[in-house]
N, CA, C and O atoms as CSV, one atom per row, in Angstrom:
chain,resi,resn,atom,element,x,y,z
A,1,UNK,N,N,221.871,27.866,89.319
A,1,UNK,CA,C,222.022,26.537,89.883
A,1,UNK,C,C,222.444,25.596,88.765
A,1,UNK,O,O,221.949,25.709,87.644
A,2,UNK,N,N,223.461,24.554,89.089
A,2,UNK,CA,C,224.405,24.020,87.674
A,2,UNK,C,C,224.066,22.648,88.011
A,2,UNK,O,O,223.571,22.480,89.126
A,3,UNK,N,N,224.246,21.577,87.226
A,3,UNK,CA,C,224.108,20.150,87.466
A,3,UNK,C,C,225.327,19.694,88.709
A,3,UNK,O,O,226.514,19.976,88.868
A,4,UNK,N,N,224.596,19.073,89.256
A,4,UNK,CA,C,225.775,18.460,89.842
A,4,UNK,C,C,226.855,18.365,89.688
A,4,UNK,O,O,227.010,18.373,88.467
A,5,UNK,N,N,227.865,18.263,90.205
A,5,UNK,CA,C,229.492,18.124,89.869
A,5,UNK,C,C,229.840,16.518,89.950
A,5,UNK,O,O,230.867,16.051,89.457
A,6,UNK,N,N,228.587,15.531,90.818
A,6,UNK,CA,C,228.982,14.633,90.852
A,6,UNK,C,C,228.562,13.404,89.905
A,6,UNK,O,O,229.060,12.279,89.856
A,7,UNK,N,N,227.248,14.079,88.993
A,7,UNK,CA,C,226.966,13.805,88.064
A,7,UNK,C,C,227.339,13.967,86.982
A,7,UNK,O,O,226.514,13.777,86.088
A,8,UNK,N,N,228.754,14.391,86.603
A,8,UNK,CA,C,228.571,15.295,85.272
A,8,UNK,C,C,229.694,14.160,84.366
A,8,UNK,O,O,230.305,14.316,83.309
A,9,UNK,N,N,229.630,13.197,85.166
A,9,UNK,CA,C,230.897,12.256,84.377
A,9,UNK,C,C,230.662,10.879,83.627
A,9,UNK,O,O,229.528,10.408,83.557
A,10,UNK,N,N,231.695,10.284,83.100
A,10,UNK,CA,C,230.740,8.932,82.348
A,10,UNK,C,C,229.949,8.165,83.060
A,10,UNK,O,O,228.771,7.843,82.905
A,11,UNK,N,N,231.107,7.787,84.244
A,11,UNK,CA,C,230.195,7.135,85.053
A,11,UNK,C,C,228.618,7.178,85.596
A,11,UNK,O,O,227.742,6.313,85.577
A,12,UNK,N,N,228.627,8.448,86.051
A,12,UNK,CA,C,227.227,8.749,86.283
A,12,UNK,C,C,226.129,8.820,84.858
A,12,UNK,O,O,224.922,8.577,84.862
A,13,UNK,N,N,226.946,9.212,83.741
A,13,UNK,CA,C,225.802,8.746,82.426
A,13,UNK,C,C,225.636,7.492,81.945
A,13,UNK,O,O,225.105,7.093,80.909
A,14,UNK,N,N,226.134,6.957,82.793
A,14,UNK,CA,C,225.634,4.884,82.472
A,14,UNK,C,C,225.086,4.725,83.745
A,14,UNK,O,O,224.453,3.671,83.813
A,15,UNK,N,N,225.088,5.184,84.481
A,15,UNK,CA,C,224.367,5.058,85.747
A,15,UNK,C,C,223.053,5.272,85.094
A,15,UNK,O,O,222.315,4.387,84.660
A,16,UNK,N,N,222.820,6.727,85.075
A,16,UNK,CA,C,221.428,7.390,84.459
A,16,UNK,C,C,220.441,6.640,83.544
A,16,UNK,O,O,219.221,6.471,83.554
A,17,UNK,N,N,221.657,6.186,82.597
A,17,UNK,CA,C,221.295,5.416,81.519
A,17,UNK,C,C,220.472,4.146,82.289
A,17,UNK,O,O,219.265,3.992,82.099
A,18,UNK,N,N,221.055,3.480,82.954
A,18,UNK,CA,C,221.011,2.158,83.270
A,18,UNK,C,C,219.304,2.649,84.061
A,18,UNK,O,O,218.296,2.185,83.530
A,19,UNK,N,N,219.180,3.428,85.101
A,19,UNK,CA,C,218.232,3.412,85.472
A,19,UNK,C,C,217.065,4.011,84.696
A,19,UNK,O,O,215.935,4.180,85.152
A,20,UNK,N,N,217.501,4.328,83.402
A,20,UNK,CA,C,215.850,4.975,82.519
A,20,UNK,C,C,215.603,3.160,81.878
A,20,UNK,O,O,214.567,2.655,81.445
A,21,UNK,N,N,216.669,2.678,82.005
A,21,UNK,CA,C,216.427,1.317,81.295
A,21,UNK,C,C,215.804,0.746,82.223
A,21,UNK,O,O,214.714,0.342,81.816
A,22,UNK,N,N,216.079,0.419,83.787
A,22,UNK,CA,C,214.957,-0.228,84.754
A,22,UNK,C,C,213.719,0.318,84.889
A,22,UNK,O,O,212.713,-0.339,85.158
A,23,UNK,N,N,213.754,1.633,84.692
A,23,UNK,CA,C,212.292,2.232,84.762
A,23,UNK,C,C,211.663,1.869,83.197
A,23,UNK,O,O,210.437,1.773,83.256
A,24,UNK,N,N,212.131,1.680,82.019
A,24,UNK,CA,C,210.973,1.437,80.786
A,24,UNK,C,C,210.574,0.217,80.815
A,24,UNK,O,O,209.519,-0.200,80.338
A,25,UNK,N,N,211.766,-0.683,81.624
A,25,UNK,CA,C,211.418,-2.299,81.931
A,25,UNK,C,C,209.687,-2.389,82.698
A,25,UNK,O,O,208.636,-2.971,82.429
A,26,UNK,N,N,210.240,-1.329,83.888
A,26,UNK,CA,C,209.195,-1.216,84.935
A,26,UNK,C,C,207.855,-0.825,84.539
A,26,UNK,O,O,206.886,-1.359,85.079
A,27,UNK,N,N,207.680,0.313,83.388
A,27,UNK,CA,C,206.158,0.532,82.556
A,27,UNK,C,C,205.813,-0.250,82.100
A,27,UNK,O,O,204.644,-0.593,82.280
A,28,UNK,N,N,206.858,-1.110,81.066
A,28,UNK,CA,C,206.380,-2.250,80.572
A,28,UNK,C,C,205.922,-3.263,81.253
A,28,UNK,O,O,205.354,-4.138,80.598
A,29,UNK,N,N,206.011,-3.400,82.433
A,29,UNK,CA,C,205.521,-4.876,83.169
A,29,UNK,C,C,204.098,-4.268,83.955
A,29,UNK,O,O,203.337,-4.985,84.605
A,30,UNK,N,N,203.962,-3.124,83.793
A,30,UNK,CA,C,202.930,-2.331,84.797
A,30,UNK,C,C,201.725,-2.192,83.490
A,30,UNK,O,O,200.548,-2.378,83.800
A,31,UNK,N,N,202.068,-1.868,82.074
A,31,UNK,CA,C,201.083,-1.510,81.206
A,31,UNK,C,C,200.642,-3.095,81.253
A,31,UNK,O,O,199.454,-3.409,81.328
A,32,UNK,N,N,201.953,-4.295,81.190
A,32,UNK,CA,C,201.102,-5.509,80.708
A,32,UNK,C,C,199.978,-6.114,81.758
A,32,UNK,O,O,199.013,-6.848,81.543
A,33,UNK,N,N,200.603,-5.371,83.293
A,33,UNK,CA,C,199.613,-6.099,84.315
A,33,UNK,C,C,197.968,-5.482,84.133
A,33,UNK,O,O,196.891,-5.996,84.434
A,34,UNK,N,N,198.360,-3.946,83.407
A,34,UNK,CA,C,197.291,-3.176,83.493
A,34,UNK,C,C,196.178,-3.642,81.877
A,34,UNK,O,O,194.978,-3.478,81.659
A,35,UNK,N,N,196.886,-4.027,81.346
A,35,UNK,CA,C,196.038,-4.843,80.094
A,35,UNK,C,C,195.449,-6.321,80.645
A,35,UNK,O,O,194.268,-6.657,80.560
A,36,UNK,N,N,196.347,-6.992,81.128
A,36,UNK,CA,C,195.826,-8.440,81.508
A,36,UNK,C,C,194.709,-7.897,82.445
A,36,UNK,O,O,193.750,-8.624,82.184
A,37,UNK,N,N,194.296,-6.946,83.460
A,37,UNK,CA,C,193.762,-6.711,84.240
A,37,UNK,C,C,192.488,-6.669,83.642
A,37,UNK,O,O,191.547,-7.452,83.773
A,38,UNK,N,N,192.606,-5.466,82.849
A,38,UNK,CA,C,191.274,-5.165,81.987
A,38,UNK,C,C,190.706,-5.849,81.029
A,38,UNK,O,O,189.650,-5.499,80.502
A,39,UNK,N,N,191.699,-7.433,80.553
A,39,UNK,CA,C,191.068,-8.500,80.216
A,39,UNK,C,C,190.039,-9.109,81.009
A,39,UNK,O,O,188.892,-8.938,80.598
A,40,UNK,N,N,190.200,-9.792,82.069
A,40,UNK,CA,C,189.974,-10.123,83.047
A,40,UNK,C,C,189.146,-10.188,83.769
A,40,UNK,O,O,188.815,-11.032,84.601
A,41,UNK,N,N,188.613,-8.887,83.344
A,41,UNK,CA,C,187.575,-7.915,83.932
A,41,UNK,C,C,186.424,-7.779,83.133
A,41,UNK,O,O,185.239,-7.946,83.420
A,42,UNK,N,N,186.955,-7.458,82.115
A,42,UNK,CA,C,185.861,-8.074,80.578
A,42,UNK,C,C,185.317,-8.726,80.757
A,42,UNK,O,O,184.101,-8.698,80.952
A,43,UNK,N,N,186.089,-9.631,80.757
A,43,UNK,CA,C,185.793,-11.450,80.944
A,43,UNK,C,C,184.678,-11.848,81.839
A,43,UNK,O,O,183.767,-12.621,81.540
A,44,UNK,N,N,184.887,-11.101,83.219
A,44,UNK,CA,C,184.400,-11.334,84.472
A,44,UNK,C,C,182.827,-11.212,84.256
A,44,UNK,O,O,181.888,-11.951,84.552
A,45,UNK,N,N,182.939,-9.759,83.504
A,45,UNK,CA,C,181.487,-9.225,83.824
A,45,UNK,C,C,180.563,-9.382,82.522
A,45,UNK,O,O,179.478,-8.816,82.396
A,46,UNK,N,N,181.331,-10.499,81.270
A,46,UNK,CA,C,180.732,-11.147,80.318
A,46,UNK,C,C,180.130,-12.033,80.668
A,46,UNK,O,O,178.970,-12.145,80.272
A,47,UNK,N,N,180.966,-13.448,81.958
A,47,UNK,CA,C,180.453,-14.383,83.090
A,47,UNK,C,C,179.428,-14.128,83.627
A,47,UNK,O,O,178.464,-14.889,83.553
A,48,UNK,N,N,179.399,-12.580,84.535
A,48,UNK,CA,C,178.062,-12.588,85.487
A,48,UNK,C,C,177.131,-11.986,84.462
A,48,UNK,O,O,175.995,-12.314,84.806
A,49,UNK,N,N,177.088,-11.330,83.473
A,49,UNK,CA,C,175.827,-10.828,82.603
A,49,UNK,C,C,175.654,-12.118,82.204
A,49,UNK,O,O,174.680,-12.592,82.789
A,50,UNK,N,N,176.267,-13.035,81.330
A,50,UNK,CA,C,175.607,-14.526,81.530
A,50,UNK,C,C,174.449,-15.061,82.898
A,50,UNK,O,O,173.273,-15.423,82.916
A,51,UNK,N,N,175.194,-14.930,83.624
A,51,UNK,CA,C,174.374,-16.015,84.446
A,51,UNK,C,C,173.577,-14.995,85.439
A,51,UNK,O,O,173.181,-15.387,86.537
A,52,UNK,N,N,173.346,-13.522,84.935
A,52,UNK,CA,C,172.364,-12.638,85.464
A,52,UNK,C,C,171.517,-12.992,83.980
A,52,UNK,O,O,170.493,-13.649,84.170
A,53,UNK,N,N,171.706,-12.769,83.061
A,53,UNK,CA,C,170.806,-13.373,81.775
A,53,UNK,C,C,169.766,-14.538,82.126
A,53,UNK,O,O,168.593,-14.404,81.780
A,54,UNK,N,N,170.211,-15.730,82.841
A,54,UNK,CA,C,169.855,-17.418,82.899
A,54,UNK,C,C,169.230,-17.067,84.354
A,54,UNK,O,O,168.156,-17.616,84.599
A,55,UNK,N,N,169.807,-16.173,85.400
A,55,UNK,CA,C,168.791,-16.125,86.526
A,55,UNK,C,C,167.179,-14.950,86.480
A,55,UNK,O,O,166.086,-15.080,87.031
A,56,UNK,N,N,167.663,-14.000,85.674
A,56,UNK,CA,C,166.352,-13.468,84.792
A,56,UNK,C,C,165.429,-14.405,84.354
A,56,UNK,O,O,164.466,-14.669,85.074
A,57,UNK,N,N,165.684,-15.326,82.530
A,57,UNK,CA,C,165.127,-15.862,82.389
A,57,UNK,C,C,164.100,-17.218,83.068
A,57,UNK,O,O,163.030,-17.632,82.621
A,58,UNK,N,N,164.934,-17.731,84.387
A,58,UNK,CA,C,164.509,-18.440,85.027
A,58,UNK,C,C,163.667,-18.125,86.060
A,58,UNK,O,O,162.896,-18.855,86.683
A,59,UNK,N,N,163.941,-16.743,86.193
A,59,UNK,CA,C,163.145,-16.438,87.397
A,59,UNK,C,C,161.806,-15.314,86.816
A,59,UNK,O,O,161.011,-14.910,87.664
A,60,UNK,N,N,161.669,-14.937,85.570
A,60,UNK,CA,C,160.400,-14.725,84.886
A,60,UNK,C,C,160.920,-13.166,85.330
A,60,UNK,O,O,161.898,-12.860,86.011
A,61,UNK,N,N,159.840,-12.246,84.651
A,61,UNK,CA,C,159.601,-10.644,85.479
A,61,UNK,C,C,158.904,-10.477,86.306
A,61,UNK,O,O,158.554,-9.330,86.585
A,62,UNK,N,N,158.397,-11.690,87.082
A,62,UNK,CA,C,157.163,-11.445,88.496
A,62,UNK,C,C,158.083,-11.924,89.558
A,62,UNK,O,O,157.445,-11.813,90.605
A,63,UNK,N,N,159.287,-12.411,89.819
A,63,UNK,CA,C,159.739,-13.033,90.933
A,63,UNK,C,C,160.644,-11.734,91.107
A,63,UNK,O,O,161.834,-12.032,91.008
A,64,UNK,N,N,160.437,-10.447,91.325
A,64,UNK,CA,C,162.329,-9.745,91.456
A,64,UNK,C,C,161.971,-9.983,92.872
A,64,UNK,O,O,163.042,-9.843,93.462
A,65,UNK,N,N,160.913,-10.311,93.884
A,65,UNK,CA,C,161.047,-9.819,95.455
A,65,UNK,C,C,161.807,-11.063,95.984
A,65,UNK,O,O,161.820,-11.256,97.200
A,66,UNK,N,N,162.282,-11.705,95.357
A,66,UNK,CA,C,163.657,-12.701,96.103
A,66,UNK,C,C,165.013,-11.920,96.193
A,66,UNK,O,O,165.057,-10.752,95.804
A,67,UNK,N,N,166.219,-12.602,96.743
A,67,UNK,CA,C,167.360,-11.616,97.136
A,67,UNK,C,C,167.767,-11.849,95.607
A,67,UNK,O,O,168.226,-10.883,94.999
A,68,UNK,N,N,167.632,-13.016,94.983
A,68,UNK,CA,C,168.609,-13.239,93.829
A,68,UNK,C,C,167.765,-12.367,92.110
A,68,UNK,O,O,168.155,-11.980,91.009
A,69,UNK,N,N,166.943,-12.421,92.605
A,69,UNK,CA,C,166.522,-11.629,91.760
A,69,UNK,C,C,166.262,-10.022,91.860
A,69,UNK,O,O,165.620,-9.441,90.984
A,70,UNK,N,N,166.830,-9.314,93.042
A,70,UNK,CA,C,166.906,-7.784,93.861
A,70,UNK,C,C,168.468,-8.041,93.456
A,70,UNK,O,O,168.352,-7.598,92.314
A,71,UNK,N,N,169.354,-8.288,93.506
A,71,UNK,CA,C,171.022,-8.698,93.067
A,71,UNK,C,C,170.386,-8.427,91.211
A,71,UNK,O,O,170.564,-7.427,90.516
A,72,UNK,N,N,169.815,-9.418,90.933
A,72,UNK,CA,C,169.624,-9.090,89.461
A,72,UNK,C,C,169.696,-7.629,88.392
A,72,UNK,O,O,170.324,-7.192,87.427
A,73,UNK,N,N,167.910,-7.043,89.895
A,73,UNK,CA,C,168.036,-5.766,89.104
A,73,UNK,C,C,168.948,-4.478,89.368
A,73,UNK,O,O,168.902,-3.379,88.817
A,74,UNK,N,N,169.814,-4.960,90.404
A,74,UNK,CA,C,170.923,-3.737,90.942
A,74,UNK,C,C,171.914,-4.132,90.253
A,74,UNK,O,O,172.722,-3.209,90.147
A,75,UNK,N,N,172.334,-5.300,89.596
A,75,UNK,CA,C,172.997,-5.220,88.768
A,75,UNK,C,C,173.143,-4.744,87.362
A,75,UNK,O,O,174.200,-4.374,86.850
A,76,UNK,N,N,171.867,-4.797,86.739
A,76,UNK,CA,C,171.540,-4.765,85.260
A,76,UNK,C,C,171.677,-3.203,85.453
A,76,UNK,O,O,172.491,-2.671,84.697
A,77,UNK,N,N,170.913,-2.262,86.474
A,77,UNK,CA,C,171.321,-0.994,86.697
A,77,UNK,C,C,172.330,-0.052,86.832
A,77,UNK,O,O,172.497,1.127,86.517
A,78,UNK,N,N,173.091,-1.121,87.521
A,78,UNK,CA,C,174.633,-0.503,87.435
A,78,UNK,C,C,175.152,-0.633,86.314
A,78,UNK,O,O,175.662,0.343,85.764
A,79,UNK,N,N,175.141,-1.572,85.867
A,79,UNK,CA,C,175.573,-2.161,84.034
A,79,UNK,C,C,175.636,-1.436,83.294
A,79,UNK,O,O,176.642,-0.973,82.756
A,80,UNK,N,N,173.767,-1.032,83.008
A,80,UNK,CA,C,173.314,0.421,82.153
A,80,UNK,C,C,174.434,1.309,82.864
A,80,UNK,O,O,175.549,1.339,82.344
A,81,UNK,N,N,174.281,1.760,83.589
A,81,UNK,CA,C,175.327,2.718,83.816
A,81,UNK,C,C,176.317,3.272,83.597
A,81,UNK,O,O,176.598,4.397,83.186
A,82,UNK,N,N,177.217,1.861,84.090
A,82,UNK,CA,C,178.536,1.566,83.410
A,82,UNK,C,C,178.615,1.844,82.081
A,82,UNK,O,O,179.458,2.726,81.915
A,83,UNK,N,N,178.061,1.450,80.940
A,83,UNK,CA,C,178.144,1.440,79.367
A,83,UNK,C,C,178.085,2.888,79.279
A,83,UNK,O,O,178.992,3.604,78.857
A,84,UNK,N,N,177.032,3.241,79.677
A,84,UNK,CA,C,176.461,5.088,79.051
A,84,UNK,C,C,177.605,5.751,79.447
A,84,UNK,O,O,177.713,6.963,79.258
């Protein structure tokens, strides 16, 4: 089985060309969405460990039987998790 016959000419190697060039364009805009993403996300869950930190401290270690403090410890659990 041989390459195409209809590929085998200049034309079609600037064609080729042209489209490995839209596709490295295309990784590149996909790695940067995929970095900004995982900024983002950092970020996010630097925010809620903050203000799971400030609803802990405020709410002592005897209050977890409220919803916001049951949110607290399913979070800090998953957290641990996450890291290990």
């Amino acid at each position: 089985m041989s390459f195409g016959s209809d590929l085998q000419g200049w034309q079609s190697h600037e064609a080729l060309l042209g489209v490995q060039d839209y596709e490295i364009n295309l990784l590149e805009n996909v790695r940067k969405c995929v970095i900004h993403r995982a900024k983002c996300d950092r970020e996010y869950v630097a925010a809620l460990s903050s203000v799971i930190g400030t609803v802990t401290q405020k709410l002592g270690s005897s209050d977890y039987d409220t919803p916001t403090g049951q949110a607290s410890c399913l979070f800090t659990s998953e957290h641990s998790l996450v890291q290990t």
